[in-house]
C-alpha positions as CSV (number, residue, x, y, z in Angstrom):
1,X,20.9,-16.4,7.3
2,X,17.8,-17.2,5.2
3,X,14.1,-17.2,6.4
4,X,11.4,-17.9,4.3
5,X,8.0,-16.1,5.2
6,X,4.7,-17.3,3.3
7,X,1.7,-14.7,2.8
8,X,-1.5,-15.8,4.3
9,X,-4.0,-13.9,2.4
10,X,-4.2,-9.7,1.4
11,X,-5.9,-7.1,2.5
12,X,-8.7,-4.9,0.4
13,X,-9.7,-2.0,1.8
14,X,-13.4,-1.1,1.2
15,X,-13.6,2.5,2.3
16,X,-12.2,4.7,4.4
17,X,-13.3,3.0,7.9
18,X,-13.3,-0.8,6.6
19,X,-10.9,-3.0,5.2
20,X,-10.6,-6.5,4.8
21,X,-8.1,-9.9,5.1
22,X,-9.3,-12.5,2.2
23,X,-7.6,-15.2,3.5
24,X,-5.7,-18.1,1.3
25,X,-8.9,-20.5,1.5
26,X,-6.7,-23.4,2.4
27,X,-6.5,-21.8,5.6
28,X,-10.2,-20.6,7.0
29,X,-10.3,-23.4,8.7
30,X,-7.2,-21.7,11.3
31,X,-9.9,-18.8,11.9
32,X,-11.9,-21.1,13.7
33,X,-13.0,-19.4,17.2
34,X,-11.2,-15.6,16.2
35,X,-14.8,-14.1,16.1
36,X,-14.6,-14.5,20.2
37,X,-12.1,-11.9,20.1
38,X,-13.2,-8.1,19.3
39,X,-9.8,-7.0,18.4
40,X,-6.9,-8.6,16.2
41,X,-3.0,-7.8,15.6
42,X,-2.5,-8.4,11.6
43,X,1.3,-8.8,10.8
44,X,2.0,-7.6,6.8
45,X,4.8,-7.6,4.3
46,X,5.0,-3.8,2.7
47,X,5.7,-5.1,-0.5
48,X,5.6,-1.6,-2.7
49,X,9.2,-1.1,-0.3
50,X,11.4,-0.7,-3.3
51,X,14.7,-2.8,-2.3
52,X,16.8,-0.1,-2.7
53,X,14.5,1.1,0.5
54,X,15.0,-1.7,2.3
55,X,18.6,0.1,3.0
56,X,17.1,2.8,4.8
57,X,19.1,3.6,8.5
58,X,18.2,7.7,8.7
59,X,14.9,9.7,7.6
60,X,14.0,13.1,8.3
61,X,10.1,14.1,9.0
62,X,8.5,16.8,7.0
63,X,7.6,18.8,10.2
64,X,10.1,21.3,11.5
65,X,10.4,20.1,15.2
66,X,11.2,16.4,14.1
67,X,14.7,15.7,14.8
68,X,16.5,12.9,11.9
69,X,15.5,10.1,13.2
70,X,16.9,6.2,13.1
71,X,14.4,4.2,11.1
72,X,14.0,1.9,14.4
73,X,13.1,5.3,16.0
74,X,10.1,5.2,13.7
75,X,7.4,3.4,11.9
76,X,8.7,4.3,8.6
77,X,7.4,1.8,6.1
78,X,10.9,1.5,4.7
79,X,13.0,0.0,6.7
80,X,15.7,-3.6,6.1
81,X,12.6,-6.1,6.9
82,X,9.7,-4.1,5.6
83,X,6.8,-5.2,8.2
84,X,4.1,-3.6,8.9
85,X,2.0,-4.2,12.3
86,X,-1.2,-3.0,13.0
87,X,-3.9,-3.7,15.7
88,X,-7.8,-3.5,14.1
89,X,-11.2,-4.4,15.7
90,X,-12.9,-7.3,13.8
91,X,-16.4,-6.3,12.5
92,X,-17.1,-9.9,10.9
93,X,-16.1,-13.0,9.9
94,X,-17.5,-14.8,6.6
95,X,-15.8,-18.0,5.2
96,X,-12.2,-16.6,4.6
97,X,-12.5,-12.9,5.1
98,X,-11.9,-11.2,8.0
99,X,-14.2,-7.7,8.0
100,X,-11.9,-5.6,9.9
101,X,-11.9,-1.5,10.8
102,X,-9.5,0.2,8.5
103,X,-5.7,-0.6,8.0
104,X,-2.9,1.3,7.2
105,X,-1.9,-0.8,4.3
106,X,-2.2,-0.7,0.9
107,X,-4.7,-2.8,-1.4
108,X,-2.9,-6.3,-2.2
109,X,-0.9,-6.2,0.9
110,X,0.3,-9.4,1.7
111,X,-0.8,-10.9,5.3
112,X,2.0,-12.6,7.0
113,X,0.1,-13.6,10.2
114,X,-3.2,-12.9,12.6
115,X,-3.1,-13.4,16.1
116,X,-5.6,-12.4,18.5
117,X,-5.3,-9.3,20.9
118,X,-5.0,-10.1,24.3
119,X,-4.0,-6.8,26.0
120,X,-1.6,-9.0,29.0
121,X,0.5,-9.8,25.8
122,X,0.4,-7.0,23.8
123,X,0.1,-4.5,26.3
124,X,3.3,-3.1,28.5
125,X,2.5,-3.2,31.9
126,X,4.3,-0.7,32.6
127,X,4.6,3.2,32.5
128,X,5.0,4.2,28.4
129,X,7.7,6.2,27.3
130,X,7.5,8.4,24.4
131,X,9.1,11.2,22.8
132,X,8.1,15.0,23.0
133,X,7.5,15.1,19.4
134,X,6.0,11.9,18.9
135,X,2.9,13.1,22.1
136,X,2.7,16.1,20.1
137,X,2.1,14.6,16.9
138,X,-0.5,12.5,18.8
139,X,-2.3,15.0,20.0
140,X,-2.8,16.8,16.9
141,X,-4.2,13.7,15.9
142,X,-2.1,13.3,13.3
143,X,-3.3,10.8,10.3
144,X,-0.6,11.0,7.1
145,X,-2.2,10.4,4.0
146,X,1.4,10.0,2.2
147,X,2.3,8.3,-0.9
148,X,5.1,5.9,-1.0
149,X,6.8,8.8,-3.3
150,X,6.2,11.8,-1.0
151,X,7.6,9.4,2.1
152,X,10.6,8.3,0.1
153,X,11.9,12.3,0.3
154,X,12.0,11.5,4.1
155,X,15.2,9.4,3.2
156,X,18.9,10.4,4.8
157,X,20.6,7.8,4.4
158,X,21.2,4.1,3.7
159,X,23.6,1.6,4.9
């Protein structure tokens, strides 16, 4: 089974609280109305994902009380479909960039879609369920600032 997926633009992050989506210009036009909306999901192709990565089924946190984990257990960047998925507030629109708050993506990221935030979509309506070690690693307000090499020693085990 084949699917082919186009990039829509990339992102550039400016500092450490901006970033933003420089759209293919052929397509600004398609932004038309977003600045009504505060917030955006951005859908992204992890392209530094070596291919070998792309094999990934097990990984194994750095931290102690982290069980191995399947990669669908996690948001490990590599994974067999490397996309990456990210909600950000936009701070402006100008032409074909998107001024968004900052990403967890790489410079030169390719953008595979935008689509607006509307929380009855995107938001469960029900109760969330989430793992001991996943509220704990929230609380300590966790923000990994990992290189692709460092997270690659994560790695168990491939299919």
């Amino acid at each position: 089974m084949g699917t082919t997926v186009y990039s829509i633009g990339i992102i550039k992050n400016i500092d450490n609280n901006t970033s933003k989506i420089i759209l293919d210009e052929k397509l600004k036009e398609g932004l038309e109305h977003l600045e009504k909306y505060s917030h955006i999901v951005v859908i992204y192709y992890l392209n530094k994902v070596l291919e070998e990565d792309r094999r990934v089924i097990k990984i194994k946190p750095h931290h102690d009380d982290i069980p191995v984990l399947g990669v669908f257990a996690t948001r490990f960047p590599a994974r067999p479909n490397p996309i990456g998925l990210y909600v950000v507030k936009i701070l402006k629109i100008d032409g074909n960039e998107i001024t968004i708050s900052k990403i967890d993506a790489m410079d030169g990221t390719p953008v595979i879609d935008i689509k607006p935030y509307i929380p009855k979509f995107d938001m469960p309506n029900e109760e969330i369920k989430l793992p001991d070690w996943v509220e704990k690693h929230l609380k300590e307000k966790h923000e990994h600032k990992h290189s692709y090499k460092k997270l690659r020693k994560m790695i168990v085990e491939r299919f």
